[in-house]
MIRO-752315 format. One line per 5 residues: number of its first residue (from 1); their letters; for each residue x negated, y, z of N, C-alpha, C. Coordinates in Angstrom, 2 decimals, decimal comma, always signed. Example, Ala and Ser with C-alpha at 12.3 -4.5 7.8 and 13.67 -1.06 7.14 Angstrom:
1) AS) -13,19 -5,69 +7,80 -12,30 -4,50 +7,80 -13,20 -3,30 +7,80; -12,85 -2,25 +7,08 -13,67 -1,06 +7,14 -12,90 +0,03 +7,87
***
This chain:
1) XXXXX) -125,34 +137,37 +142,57 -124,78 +138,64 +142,12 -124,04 +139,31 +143,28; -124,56 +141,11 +143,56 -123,63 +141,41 +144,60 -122,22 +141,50 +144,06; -121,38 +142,62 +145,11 -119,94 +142,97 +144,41 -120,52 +144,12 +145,11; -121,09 +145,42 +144,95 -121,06 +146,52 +145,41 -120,17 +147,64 +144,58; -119,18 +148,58 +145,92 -118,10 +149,51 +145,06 -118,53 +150,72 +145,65
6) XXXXX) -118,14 +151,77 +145,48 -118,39 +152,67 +146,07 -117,23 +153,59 +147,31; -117,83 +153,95 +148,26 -117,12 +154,19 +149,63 -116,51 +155,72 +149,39; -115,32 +155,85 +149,72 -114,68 +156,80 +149,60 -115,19 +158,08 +150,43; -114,78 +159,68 +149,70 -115,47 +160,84 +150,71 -114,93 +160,75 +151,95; -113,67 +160,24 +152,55 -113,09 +160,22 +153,21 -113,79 +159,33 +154,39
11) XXXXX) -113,94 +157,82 +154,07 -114,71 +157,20 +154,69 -116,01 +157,59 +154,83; -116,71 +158,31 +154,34 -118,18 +158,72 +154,11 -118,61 +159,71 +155,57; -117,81 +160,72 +155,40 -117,80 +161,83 +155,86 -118,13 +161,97 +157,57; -116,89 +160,88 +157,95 -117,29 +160,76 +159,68 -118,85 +159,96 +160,01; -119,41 +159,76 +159,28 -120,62 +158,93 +159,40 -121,43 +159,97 +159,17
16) XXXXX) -121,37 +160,44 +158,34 -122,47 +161,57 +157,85 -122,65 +162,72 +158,79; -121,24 +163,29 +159,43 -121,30 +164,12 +160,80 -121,67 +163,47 +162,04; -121,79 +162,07 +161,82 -122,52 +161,99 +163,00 -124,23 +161,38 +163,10; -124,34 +161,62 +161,85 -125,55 +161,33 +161,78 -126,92 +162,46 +161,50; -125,86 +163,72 +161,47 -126,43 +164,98 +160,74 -126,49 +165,11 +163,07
21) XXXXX) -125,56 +165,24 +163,78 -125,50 +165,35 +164,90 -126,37 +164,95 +165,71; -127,26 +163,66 +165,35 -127,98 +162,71 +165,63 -129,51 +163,69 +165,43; -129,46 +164,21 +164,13 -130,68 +164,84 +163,00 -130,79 +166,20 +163,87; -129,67 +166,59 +164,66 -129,65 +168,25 +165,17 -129,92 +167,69 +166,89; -129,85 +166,78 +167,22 -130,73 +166,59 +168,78 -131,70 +166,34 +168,57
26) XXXXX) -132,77 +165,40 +167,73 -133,62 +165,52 +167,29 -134,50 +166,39 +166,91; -134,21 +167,57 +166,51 -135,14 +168,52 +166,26 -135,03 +169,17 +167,75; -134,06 +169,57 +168,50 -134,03 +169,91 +169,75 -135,74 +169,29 +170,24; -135,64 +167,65 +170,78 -136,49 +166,66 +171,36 -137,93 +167,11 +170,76; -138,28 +167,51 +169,25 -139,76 +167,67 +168,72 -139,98 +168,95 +168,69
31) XXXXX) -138,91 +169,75 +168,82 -139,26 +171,18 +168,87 -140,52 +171,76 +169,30; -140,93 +171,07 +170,41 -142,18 +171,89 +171,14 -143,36 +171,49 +170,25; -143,01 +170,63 +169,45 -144,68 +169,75 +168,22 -144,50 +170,68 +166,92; -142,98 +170,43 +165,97 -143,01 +171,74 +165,25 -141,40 +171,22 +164,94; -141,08 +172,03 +163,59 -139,43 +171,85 +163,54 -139,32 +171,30 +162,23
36) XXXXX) -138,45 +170,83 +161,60 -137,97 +170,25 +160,62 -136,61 +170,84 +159,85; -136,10 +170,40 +158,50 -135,08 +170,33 +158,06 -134,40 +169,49 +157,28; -133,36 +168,98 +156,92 -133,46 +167,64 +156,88 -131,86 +167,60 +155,76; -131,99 +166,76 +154,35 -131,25 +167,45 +153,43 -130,64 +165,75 +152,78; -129,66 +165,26 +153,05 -129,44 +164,16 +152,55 -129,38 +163,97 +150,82
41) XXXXX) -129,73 +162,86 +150,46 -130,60 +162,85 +149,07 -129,72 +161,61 +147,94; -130,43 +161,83 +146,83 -130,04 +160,38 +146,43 -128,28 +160,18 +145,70; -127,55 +159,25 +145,88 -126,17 +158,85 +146,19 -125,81 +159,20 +147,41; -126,55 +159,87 +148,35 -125,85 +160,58 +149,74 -125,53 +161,62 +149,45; -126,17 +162,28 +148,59 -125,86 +163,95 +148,20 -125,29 +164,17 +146,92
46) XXXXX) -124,52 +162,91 +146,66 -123,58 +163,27 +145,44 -122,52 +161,97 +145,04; -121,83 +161,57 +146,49 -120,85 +160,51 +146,78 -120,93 +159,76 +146,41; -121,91 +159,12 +145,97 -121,92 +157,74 +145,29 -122,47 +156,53 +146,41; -121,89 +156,83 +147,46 -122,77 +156,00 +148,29 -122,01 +154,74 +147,96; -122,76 +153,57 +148,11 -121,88 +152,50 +148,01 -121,96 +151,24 +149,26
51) XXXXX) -121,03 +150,14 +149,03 -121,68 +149,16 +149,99 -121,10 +147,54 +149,10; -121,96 +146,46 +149,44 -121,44 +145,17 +148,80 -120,24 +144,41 +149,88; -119,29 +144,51 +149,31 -118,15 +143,68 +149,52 -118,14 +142,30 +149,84; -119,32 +141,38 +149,21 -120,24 +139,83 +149,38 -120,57 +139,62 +150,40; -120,90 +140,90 +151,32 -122,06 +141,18 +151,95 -121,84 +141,10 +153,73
56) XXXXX) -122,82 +141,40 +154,57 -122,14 +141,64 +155,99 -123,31 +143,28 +156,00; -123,51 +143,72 +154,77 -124,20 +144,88 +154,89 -123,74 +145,63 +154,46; -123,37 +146,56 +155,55 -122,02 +148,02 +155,38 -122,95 +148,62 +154,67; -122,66 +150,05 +154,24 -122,71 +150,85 +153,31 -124,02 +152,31 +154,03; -124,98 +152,69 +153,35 -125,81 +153,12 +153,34 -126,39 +154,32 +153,00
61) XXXXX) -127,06 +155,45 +153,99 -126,77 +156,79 +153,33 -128,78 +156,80 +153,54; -128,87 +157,95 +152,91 -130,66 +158,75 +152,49 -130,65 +160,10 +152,97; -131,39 +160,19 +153,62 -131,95 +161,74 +154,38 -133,15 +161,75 +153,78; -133,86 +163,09 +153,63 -135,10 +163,52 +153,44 -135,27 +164,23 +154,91; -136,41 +163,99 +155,69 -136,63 +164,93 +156,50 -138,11 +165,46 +156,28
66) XXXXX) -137,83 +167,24 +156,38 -139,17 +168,09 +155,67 -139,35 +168,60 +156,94; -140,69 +168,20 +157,36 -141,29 +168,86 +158,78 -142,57 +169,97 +158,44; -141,97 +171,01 +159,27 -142,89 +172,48 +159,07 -144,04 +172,00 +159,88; -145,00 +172,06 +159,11 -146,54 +171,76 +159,35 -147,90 +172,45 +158,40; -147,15 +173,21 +158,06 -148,34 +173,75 +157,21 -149,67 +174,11 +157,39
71) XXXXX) -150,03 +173,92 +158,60 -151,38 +174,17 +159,18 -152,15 +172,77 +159,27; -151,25 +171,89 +159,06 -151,53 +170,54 +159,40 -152,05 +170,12 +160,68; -151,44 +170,46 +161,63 -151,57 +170,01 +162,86 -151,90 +169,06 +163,56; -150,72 +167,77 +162,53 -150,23 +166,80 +163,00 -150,81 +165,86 +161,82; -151,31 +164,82 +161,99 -151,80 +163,27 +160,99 -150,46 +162,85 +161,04
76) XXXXX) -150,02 +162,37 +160,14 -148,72 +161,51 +159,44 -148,77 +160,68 +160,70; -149,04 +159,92 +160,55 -148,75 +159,07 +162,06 -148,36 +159,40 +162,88; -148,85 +160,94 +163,94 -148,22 +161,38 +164,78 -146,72 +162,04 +164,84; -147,02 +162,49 +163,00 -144,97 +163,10 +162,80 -144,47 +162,20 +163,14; -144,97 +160,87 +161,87 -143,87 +160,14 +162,00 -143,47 +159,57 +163,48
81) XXXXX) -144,77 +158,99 +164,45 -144,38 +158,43 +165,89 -143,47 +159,28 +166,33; -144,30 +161,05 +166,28 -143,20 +161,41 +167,30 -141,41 +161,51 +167,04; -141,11 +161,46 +165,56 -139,64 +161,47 +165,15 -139,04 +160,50 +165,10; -139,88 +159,10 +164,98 -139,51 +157,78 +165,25 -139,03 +157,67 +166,93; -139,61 +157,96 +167,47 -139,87 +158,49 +169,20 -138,44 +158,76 +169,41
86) XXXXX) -137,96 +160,33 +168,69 -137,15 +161,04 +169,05 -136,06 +160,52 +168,72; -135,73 +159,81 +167,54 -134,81 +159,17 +167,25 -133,99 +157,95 +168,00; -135,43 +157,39 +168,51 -134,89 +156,34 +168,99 -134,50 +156,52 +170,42; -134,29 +157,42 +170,91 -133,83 +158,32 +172,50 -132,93 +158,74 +171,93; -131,89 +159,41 +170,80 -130,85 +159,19 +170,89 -129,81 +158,19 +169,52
91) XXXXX) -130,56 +158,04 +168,58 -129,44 +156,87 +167,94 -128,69 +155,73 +168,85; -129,31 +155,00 +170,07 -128,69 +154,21 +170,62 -127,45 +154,59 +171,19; -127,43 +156,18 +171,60 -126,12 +156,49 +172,46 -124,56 +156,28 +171,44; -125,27 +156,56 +170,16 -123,85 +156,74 +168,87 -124,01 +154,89 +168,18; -124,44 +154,18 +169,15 -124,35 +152,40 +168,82 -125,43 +151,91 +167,82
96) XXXXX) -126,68 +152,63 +167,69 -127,26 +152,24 +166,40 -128,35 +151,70 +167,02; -129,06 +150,86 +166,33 -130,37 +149,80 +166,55 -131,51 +151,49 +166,97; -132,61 +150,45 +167,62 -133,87 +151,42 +167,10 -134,46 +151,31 +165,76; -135,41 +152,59 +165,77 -135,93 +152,68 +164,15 -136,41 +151,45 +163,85; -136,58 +150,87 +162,54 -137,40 +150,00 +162,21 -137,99 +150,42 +161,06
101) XXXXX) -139,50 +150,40 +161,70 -140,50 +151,08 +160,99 -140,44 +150,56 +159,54; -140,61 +150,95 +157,91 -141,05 +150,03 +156,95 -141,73 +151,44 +156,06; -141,98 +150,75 +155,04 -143,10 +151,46 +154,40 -143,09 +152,90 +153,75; -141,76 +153,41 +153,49 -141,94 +154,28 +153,10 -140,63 +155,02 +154,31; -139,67 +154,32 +154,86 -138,76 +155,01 +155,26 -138,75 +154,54 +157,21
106) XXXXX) -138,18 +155,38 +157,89 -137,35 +155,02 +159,00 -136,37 +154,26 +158,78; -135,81 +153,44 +159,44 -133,98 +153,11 +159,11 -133,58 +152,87 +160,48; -132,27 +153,01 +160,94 -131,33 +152,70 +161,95 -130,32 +152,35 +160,89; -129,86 +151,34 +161,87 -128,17 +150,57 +161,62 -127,55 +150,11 +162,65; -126,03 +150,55 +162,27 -125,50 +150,29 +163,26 -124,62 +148,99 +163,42
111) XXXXX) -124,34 +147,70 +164,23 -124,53 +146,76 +163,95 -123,26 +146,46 +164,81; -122,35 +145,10 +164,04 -121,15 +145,10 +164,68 -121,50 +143,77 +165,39; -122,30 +143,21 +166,54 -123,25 +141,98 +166,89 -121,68 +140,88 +166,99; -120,35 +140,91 +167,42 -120,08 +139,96 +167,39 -119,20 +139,54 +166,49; -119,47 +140,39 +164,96 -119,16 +139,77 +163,71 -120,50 +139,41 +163,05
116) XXXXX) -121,55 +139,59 +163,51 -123,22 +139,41 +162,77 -123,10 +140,39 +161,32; -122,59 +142,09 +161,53 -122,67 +142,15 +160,20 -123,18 +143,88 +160,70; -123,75 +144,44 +159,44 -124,26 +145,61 +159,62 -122,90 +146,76 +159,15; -122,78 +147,56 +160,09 -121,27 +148,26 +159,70 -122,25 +149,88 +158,55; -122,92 +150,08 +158,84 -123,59 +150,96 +158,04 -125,39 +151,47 +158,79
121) XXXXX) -125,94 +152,02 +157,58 -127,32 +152,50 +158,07 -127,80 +153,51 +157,34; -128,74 +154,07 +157,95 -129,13 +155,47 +157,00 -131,46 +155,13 +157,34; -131,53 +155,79 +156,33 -133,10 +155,39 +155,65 -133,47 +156,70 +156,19; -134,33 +157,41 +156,53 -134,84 +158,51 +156,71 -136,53 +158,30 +155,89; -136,57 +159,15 +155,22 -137,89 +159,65 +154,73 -138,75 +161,03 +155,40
126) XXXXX) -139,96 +160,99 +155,78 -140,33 +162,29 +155,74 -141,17 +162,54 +154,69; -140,86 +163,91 +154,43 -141,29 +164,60 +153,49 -142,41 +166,20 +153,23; -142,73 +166,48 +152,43 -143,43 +167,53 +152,17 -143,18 +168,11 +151,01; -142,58 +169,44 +150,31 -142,34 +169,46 +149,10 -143,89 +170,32 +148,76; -144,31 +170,19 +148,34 -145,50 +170,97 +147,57 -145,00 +172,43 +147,23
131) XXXXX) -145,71 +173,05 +146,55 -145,91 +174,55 +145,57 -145,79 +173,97 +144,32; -146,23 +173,26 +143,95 -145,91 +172,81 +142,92 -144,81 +171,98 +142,06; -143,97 +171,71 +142,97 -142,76 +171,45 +142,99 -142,96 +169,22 +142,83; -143,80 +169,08 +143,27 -144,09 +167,80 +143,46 -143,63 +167,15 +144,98; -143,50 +165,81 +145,33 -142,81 +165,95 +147,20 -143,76 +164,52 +147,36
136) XXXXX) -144,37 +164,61 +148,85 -145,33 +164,09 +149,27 -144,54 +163,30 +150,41; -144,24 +161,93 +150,55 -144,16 +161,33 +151,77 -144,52 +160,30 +152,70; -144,64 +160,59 +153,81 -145,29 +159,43 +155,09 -145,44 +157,93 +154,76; -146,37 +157,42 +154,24 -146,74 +156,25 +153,93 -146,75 +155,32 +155,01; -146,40 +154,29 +155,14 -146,93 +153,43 +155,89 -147,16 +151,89 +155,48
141) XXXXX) -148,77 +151,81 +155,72 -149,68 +150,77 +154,93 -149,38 +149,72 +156,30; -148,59 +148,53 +156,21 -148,40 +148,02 +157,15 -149,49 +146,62 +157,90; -150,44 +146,64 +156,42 -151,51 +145,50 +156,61 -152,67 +146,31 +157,29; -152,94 +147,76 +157,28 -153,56 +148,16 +157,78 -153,67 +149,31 +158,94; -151,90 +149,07 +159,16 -151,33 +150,06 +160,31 -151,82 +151,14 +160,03
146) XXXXX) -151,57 +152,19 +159,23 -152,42 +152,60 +158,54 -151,35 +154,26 +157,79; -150,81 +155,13 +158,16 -150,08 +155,99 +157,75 -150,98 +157,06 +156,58; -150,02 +157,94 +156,03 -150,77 +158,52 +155,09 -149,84 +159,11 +153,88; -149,94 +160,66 +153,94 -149,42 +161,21 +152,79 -149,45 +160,47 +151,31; -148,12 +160,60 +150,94 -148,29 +159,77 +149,26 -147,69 +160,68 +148,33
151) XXXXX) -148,27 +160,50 +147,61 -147,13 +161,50 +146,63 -145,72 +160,67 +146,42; -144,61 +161,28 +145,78 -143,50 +160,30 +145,05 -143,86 +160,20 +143,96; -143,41 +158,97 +143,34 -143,47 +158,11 +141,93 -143,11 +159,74 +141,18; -143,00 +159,46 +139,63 -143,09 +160,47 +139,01 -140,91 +160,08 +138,63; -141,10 +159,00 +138,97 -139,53 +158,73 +138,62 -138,80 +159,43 +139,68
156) XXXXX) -139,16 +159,98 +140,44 -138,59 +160,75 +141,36 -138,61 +162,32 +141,20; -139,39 +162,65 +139,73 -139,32 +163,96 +139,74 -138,25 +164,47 +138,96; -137,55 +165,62 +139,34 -136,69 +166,70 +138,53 -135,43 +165,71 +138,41; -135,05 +165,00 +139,27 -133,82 +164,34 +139,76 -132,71 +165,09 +139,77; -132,80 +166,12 +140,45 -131,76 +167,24 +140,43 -131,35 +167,65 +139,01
161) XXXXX) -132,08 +168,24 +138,19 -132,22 +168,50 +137,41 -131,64 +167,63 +136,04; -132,04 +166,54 +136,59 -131,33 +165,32 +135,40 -129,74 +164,83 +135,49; -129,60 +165,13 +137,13 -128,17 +164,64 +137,21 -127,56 +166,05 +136,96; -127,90 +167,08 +137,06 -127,20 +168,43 +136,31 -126,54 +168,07 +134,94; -127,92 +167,72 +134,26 -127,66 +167,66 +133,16 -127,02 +166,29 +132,46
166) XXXXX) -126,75 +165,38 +133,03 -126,04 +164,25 +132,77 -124,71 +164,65 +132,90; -124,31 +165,48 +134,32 -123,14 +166,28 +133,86 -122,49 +166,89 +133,19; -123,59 +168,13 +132,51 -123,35 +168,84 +131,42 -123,07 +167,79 +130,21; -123,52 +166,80 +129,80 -123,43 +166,08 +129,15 -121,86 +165,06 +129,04; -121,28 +165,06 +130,31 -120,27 +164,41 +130,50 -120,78 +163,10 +130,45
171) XXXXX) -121,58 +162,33 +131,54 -122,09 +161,03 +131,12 -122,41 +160,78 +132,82; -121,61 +161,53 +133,50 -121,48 +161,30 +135,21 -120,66 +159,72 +135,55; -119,18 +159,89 +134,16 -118,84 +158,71 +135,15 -119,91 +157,26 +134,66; -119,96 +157,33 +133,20 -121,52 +156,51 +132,68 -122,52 +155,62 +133,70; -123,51 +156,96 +134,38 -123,82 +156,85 +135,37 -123,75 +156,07 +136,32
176) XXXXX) -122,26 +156,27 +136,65 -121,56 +155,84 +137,91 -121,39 +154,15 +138,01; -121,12 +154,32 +136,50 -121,14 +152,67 +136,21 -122,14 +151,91 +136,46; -123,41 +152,45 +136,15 -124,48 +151,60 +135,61 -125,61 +151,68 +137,15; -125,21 +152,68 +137,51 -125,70 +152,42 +139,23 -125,08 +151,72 +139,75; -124,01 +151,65 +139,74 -123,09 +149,95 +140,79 -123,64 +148,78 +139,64
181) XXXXX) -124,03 +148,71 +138,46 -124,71 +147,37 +138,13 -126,00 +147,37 +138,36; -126,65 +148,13 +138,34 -128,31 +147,74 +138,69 -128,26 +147,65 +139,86; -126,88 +148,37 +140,91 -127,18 +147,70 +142,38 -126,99 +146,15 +142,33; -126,13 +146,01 +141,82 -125,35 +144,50 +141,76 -126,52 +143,44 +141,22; -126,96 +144,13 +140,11 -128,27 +142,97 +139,73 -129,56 +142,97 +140,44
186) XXXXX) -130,08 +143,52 +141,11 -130,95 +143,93 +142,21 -131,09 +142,84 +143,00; -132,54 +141,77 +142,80 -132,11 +140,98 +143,60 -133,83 +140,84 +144,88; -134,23 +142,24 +144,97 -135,17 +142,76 +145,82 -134,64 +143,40 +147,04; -134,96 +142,82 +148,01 -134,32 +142,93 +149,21 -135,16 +144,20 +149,76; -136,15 +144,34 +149,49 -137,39 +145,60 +149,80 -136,86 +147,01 +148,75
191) XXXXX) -135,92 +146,88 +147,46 -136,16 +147,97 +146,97 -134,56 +148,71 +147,46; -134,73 +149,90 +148,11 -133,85 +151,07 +149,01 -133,05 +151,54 +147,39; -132,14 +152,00 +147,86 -130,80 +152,53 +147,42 -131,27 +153,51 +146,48; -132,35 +154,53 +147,50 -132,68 +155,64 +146,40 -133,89 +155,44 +145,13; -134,48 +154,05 +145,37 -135,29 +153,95 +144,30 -134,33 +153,38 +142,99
196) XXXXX) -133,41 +152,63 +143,34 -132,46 +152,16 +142,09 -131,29 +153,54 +141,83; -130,96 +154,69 +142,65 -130,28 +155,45 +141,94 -131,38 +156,35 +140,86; -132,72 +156,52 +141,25 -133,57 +157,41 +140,60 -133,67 +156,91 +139,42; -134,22 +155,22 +139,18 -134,32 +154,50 +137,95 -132,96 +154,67 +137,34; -131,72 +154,54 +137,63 -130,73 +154,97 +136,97 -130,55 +156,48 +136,29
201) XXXXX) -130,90 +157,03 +136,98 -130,59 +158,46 +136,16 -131,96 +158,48 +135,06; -132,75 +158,00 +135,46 -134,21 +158,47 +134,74 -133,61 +157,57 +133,13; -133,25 +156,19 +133,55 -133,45 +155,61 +132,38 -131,54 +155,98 +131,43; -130,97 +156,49 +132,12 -129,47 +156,85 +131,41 -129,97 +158,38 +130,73; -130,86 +159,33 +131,16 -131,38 +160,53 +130,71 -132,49 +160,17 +129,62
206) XXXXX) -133,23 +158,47 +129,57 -133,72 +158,72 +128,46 -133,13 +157,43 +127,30; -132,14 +157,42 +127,56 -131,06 +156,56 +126,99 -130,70 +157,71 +125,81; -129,87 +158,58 +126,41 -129,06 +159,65 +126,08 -129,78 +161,07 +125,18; -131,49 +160,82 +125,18 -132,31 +161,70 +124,74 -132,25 +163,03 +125,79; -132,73 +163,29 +126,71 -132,92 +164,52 +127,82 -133,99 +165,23 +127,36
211) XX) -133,86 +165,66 +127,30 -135,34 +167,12 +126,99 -135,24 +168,14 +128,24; -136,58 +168,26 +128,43 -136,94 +168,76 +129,91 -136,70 +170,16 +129,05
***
C-alpha cells in the first residue's frame, strides 16, 4: 500500500516554471521542423498533483505537447525523435535525467543520486487534437520499434467537461479523496498518473449519474 498526499500550490509552482522554461527553449531548438504548444493536463492542471511519502519517488506533473503539423510533414517518429532530441539538450542543464523513451509518454526526472531517490518528474505526451474533438497520440510499439498515431482511450474523452461538472455538483473534494486511494491501491508500476486520475473522474461521474 502507498501513502500518497497531495503537494501543495506553493511547492508545485517553482517546478512547473521551470519546466514550462524548459518547454519554451525547446520550441526555440525545433522551430525550424515546425512549432508546438504545450498545456499541462490531468492533476497538473487542477492541483492535485501528488507524491508517495513510502516512496523515494517525488511527486509528478503531465504536459500535453500539440505539434503544428497539419500537412503532415513529419512520421511520428521523427516528432517524437526530434523533441526527444531537443529535450534532452536542455533538461540536463536544470539537473534532470535524459528522456526515457516509454510507450505512450516522454519522461525526465530529476534525481537526488546521493539519496537514490527521485525528487520529481514530468511525463510529456504528444498530441493531436482532431476536428472532431477526439486527441490522437505518439505511440510507441516498443517490440517493434515501431511509432504511430493512436487515438486516446474513450476514458479520456470530455474530461474537462466531467470535472466541470463534478464541481457543479460539489463532489470535487469526493474526488479528491478517491484519487489519492486508487493512487494508493495501484499496484502497476506501468500505469501514469493521468490514466488513474481519468478512471477516477470517469467512474465518480458515473457513480453520481452524469449525463452528457
Amino acid at each position: 500500500m502507498h501513502d500518497f498526499r497531495y503537494v501543495t500550490k506553493k511547492q508545485a509552482q517553482p517546478i512547473k516554471d521551470e519546466l514550462y522554461q524548459i518547454l519554451y527553449m525547446v520550441q526555440d531548438l525545433v522551430r525550424d521542423n515546425f512549432t508546438f504548444s504545450f498545456t499541462p493536463i490531468g492533476s497538473s492542471s487542477r492541483n492535485m498533483i501528488t507524491y508517495d511519502a513510502k516512496s523515494n519517488i517525488g511527486f509528478d506533473f503531465d504536459i500535453n505537447i500539440e505539434v503544428n503539423d497539419d500537412n503532415e510533414d513529419f512520421e511520428p517518429k521523427e516528432i517524437r525523435t526530434i523533441i526527444r532530441t531537443a529535450i534532452d539538450r536542455v533538461a540536463p542543464r536544470y539537473g534532470y535525467k535524459s528522456c526515457e523513451d516509454s510507450t505512450r509518454v516522454l519522461t525526465i526526472k530529476k534525481v537526488d543520486t546521493s539519496h537514490s531517490r527521485i525528487i520529481h518528474s514530468c511525463d510529456f505526451a504528444i498530441v493531436y487534437n482532431c476536428t472532431d474533438g477526439r486527441q490522437q497520440y505518439i505511440r510507441f510499439n516498443k517490440d517493434n520499434n515501431y511509432y504511430y498515431w493512436e487515438y486516446q482511450g474513450k476514458g479520456f474523452v470530455g474530461l474537462e467537461k466531467k470535472m466541470d461538472w463534478l464541481k457543479r455538483e460539489n463532489l470535487w473534494g469526493e474526488l479528491q479523496d478517491y484519487y489519492i486511494y486508487k493512487k494508493n491501491c495501484n499496484d502497476n508500476p506501468d500505469k501514469h498518473s493521468r490514466s488513474i486520475f481519468a478512471e477516477s473522474i470517469n467512474e465518480m461521474c458515473q457513480k453520481n449519474g452524469y449525463r452528457r
